[in-house]
C-alpha positions as CSV (number, residue, x, y, z in Angstrom):
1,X,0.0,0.0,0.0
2,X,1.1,3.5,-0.5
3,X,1.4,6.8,1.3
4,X,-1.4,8.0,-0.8
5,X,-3.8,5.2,-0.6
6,X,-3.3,5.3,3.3
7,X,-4.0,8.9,3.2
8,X,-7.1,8.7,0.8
9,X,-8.9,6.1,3.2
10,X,-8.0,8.1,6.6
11,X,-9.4,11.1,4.9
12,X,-12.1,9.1,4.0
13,X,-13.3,7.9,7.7
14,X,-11.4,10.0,10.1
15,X,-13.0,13.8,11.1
16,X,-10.8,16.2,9.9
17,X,-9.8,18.2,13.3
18,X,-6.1,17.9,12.5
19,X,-4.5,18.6,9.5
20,X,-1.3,16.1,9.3
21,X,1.9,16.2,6.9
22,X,1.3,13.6,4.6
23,X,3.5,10.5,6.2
24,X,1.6,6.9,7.0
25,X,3.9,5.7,10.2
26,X,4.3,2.2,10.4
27,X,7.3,2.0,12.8
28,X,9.1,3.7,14.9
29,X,12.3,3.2,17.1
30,X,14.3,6.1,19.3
31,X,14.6,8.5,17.3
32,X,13.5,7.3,13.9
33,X,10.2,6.2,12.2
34,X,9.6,4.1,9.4
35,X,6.0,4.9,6.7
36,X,4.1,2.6,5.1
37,X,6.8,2.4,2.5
38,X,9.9,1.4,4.2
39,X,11.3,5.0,4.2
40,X,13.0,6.3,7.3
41,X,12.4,10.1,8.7
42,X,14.2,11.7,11.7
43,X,11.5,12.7,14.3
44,X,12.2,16.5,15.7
45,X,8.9,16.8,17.1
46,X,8.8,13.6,19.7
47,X,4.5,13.9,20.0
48,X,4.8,17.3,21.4
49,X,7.4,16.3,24.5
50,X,5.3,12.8,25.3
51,X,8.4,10.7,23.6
52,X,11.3,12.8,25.2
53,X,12.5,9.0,25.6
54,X,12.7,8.2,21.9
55,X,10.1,5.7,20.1
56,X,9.8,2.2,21.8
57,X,12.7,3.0,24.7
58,X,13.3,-0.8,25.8
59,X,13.0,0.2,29.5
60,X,9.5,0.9,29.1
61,X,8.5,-1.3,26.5
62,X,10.3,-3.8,28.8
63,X,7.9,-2.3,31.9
64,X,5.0,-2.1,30.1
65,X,4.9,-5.7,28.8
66,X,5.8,-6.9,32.1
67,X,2.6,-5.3,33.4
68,X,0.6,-6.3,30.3
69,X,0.9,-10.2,31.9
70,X,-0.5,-9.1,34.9
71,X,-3.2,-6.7,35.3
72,X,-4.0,-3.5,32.8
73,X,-7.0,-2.1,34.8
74,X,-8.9,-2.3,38.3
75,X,-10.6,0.9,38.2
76,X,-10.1,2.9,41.8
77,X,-12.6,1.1,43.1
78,X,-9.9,-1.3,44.5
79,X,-6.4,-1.3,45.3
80,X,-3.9,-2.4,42.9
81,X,0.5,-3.0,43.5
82,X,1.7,-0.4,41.0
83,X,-0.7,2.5,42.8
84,X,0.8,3.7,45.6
85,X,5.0,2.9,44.5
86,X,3.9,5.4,41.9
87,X,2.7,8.2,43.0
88,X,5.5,8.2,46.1
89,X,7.8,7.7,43.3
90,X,6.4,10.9,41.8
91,X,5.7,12.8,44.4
92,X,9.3,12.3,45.1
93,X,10.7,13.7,41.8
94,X,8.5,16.6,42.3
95,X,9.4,17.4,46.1
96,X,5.8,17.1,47.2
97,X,3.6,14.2,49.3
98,X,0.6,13.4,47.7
99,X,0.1,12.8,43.9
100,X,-3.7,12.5,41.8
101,X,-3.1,10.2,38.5
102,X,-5.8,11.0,35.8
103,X,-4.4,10.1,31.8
104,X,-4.4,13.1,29.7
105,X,-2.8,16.7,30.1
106,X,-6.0,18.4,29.9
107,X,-7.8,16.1,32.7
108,X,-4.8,17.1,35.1
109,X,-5.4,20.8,34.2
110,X,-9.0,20.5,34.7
111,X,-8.1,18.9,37.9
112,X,-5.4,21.4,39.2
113,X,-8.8,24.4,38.2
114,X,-11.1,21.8,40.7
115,X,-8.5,22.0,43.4
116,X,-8.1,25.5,43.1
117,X,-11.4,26.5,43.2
118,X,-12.2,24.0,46.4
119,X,-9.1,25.0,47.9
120,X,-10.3,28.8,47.3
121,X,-13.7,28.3,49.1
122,X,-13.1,26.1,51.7
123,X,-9.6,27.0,52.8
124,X,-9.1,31.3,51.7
125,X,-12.9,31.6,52.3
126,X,-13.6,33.2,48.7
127,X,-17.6,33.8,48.0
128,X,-19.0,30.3,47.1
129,X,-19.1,30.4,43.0
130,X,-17.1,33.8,42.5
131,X,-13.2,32.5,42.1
132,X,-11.0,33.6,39.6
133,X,-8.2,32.0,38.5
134,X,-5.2,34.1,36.5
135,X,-3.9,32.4,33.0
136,X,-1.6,33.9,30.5
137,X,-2.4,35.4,26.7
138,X,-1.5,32.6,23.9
139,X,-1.8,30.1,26.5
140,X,-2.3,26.6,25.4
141,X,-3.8,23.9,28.6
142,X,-5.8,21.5,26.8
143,X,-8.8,21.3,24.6
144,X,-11.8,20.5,26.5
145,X,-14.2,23.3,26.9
146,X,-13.4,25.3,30.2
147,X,-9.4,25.4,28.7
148,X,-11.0,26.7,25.6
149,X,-12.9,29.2,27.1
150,X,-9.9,31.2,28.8
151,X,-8.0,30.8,25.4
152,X,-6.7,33.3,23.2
153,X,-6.8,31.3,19.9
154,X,-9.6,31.5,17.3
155,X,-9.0,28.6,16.3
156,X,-9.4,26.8,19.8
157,X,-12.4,28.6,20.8
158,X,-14.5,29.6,17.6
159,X,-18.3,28.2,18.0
160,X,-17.8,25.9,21.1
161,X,-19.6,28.4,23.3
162,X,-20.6,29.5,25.9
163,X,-17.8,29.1,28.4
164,X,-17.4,28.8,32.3
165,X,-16.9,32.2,33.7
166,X,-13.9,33.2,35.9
167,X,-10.6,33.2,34.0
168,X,-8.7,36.2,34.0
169,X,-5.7,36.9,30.9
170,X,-3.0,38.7,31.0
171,X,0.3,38.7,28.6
172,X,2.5,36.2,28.6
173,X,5.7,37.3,30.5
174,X,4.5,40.3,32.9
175,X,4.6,39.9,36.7
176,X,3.5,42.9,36.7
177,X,0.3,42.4,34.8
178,X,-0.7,39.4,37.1
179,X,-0.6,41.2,40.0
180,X,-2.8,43.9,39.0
181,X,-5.1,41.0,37.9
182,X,-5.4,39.2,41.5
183,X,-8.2,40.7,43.9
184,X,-10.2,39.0,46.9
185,X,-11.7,36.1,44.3
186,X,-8.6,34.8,42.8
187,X,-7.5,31.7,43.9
188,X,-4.8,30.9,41.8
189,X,-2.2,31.5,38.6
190,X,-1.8,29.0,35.9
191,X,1.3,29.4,33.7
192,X,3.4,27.2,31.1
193,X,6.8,27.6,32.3
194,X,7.4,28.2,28.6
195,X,4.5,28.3,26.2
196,X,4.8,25.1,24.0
197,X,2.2,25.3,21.4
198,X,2.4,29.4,21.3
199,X,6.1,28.6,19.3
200,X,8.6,27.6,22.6
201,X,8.0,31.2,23.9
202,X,10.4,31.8,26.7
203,X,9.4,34.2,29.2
204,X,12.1,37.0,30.8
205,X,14.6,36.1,33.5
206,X,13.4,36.3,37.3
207,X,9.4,35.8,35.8
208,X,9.0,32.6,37.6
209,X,11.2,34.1,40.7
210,X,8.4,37.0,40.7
211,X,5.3,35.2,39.9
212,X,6.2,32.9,43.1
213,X,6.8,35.9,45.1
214,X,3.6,37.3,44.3
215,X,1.2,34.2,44.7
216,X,3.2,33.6,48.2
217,X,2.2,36.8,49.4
218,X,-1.2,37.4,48.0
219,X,-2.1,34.1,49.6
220,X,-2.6,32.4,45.8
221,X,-1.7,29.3,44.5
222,X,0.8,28.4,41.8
223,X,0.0,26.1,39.3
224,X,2.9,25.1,37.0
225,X,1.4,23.3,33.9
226,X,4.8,21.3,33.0
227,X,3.1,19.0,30.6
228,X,5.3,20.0,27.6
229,X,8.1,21.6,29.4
230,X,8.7,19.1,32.3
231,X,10.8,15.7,32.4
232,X,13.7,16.4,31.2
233,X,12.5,18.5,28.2
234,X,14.2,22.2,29.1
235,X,18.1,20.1,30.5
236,X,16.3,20.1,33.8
237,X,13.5,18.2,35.3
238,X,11.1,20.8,35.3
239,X,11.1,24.1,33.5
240,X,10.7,25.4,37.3
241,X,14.1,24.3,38.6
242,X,15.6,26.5,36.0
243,X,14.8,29.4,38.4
244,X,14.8,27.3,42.0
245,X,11.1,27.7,41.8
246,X,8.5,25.3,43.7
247,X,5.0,25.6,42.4
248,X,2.1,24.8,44.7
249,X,0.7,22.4,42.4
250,X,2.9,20.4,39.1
251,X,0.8,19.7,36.3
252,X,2.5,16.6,34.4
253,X,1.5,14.7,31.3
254,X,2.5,13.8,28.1
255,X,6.4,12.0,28.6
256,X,5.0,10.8,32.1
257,X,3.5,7.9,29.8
258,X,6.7,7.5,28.1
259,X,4.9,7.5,24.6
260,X,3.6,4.1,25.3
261,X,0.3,5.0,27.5
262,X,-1.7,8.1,28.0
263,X,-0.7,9.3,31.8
264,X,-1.2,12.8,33.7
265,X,-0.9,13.6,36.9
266,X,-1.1,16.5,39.4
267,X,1.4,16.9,42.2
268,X,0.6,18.9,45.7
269,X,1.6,18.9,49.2
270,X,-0.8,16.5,51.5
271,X,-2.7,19.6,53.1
272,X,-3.4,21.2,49.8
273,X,-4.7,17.9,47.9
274,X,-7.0,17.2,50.9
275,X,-9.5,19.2,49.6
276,X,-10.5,16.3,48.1
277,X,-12.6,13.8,48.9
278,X,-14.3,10.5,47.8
279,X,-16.5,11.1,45.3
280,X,-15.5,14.8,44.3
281,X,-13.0,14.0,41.6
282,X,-11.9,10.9,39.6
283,X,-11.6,9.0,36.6
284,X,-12.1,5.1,35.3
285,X,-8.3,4.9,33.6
286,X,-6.9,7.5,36.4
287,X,-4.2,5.6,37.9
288,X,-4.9,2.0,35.9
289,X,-1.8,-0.6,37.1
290,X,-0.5,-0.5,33.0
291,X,0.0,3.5,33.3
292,X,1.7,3.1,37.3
293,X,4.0,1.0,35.6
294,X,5.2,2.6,32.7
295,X,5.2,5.8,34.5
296,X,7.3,4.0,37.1
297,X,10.0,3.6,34.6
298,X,10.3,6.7,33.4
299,X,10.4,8.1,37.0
300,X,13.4,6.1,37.4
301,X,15.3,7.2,34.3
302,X,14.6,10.8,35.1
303,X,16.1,10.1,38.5
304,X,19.3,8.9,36.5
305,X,20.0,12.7,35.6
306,X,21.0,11.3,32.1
307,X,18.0,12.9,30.2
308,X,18.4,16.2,31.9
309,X,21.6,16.4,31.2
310,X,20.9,15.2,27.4
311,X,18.5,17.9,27.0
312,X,21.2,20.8,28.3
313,X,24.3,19.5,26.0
314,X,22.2,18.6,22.7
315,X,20.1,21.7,23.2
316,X,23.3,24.2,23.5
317,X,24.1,22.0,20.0
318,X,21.0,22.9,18.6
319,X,20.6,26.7,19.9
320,X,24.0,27.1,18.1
321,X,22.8,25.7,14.9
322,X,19.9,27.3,14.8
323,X,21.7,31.1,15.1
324,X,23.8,30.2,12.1
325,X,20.6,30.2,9.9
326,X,20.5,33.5,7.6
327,X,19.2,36.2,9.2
328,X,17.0,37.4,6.4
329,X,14.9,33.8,6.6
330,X,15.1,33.5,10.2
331,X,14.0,36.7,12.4
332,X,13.9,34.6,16.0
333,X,15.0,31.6,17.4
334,X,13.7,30.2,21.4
335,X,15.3,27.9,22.5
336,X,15.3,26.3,26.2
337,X,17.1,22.8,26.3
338,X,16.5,20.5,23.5
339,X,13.1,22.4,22.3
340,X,13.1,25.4,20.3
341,X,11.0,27.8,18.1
342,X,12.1,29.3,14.8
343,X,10.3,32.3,14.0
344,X,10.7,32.5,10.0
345,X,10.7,36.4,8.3
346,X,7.4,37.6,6.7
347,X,6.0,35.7,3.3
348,X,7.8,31.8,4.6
349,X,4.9,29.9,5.6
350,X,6.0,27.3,8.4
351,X,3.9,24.8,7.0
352,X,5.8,25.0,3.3
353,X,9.0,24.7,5.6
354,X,7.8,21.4,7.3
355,X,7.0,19.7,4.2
356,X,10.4,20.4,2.8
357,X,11.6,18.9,5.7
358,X,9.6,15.7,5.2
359,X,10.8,15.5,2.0
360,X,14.2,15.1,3.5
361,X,13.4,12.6,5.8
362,X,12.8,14.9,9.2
363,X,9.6,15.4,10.7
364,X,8.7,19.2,12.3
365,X,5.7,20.5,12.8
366,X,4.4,24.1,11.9
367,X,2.8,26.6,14.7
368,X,0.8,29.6,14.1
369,X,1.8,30.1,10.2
370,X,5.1,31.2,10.7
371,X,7.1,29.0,13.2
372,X,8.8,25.5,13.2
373,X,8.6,23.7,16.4
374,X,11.4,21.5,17.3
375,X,11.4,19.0,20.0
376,X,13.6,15.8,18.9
377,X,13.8,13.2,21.5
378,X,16.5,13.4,23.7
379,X,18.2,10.1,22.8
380,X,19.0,11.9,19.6
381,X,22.7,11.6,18.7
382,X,25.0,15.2,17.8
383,X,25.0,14.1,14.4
384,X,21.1,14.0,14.1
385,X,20.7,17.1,16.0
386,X,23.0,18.8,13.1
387,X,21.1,17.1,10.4
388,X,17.8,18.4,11.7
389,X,19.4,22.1,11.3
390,X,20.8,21.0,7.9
391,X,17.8,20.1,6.4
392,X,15.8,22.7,8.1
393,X,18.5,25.7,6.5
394,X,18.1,23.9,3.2
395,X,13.9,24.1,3.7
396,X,13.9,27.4,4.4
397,X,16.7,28.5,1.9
């Protein structure tokens, strides 16, 4: 079968709410998948951060089809083994003592809003019904339709009204503009580290330092949504540790499953997460024995330090790279680790770009017309992260 004929019956069946390059993927292993006709292409987008461990990584294929003999779901009606050594393995990594599993990145933002909010009335004593929660402009969270409703892309929020009140945006990068924003209702800030989907925007120096100063003393939490930029992504664990900052609340997805399962999670101190109960939040696959495991084992290669440390030294290989492309095609490059956002000059469409690229055998994905997102996995070699920039000054020259 060919590309075409693959892509001719998914067009066929599938609804059109993506718009993919045109590749059929068969196979895939590390760093390197294989389409329907047995050609190879790099990957330099790794699923958006949820294969920061490379396609197939034998430790967690290895974990995962341990589990797979045993027991793949109990539901939290019952107890199961892999439960509770994973969330103290996670709430470990993250410095805090109690952990909430759900599966995707948007459930564990929709959880961290529920916490807030129950945390706001029951514990600050804001009018039942009235709390606000601050967000940044360009902010992407999630697609489900209270994330939606505090973004500030058309495209995310055109006709899927009317949204929950209560969400209050401010640009992307101002301390200064959040505080003005919190009064008596607001209950907490939610902020990407960096903004993934916006094009790997990088806020200023000290932000994070001052937005944690601020929510500390205007008695509001922090919540860190680290579902792109977390596990080893930025050369650090968390986008966070980059500035010594500790959120109230971690918001983690995406490479938590290892790109074998779906698995999200939030992660709080004890007193905090208490404002749950039974019944008040939860979810069938939340938690489910297959996703404990595999997120088990990739706890434990975090804890290695060799990702982290993969993600500083290959990314300082790509940021140089990337500033050696000519000025006149390229007007900005954001990078942070092994993740980075080329801004390309007025009339290069991004999309045009990322086709090229395909054509060469490396997969990129476009953002908001006019950037290339990179995020190769970090058990990319030096000589694949200089290919990428190859082809990608070739695509754009």
């Amino acid at each position: 079968m060919t590309v075409a004929q693959d892509l001719h019956e998914l067009e066929a069946h599938a609804a059109h709410n993506y718009h993919p390059l045109p590749i059929v993927i068969t196979e895939a292993e590390g760093a390197w998948v294989t389409d329907v006709e047995g050609r190879r292409y790099l990957d330099a987008l790794a699923g958006y951060s949820a294969l920061n461990f490379g396609h197939r990584h034998p430790q967690l294929i290895a974990a995962a089809e341990a589990q797979l003999r045993r027991v793949t779901l109990t539901s939290r009606a019952f107890h199961h083994d892999q439960f509770a050594p994973f969330c103290a393995d996670l709430a470990r990594l993250t410095g805090m003592d109690a952990v909430l599993p759900m599966n995707t990145g948007a459930e564990a933002v929709e959880t961290a809003i529920k916490l807030a909010r129950r945390w706001g009335y029951r514990v600050k004593g804001v009018e039942r019904d009235r709390a606000t929660i601050v967000v940044a402009d360009d902010n992407f969270h999630g697609r489900t339709t209270t994330i939606v409703g505090f973004s500030t892309d058309p495209d995310a929020r055109e006709d899927f009204g009317p949204f929950a009140p209560g969400f209050r945006s401010v640009p992307f990068g101002d301390a200064a503009a959040i505080e003005a924003a919190i009064d008596e209702t607001t209950v907490a800030v939610l902020l990407e580290p960096v903004q993934g989907e916006a094009g790997i925007r990088v806020p200023p120096p000290g932000y994070l330092r001052e937005v944690r100063r601020i929510t500390r003393e205007r008695d509001v939490l922090f919540l860190a949504d680290e579902i792109q930029s977390g596990l080893g992504r930025t050369g650090t664990t968390f986008a966070c540790d980059l500035e010594d900052v500790v959120p109230d609340v971690f918001l983690l997805g995406k490479a938590l499953g290892g790109g074998v399962v779906p698995v999200s999670a939030i992660a709080a101190n004890r007193e905090l997460m208490d404002v749950f109960t039974p019944g008040s939040h939860g979810s069938t696959f939340g938690g489910n024995p297959l996703a404990c495991a595999v997120g088990r084992a990739v706890i434990a290669m975090l804890e290695t330090g060799e990702f982290q440390a993969r993600g500083r030294e290959l990314g300082a290989r790509l940021d140089a790279g990337l500033r050696a492309l000519p000025q006149d095609r390229v007007v900005e490059v954001r990078t942070i680790g092994l993740w980075a956002g080329i801004e390309l000059a007025p009339g290069n469409r991004a999309r045009t770009v990322c086709e090229r690229m395909l054509a060469e055998g490396v997969l990129a994905k476009d953002t908001h017309e006019t950037t290339v997102r990179l995020a190769p996995p970090l058990v990319v070699t030096e000589d694949e992260v200089d290919h990428i920039v190859e082809v990608l000054g070739a695509a754009i020259g």
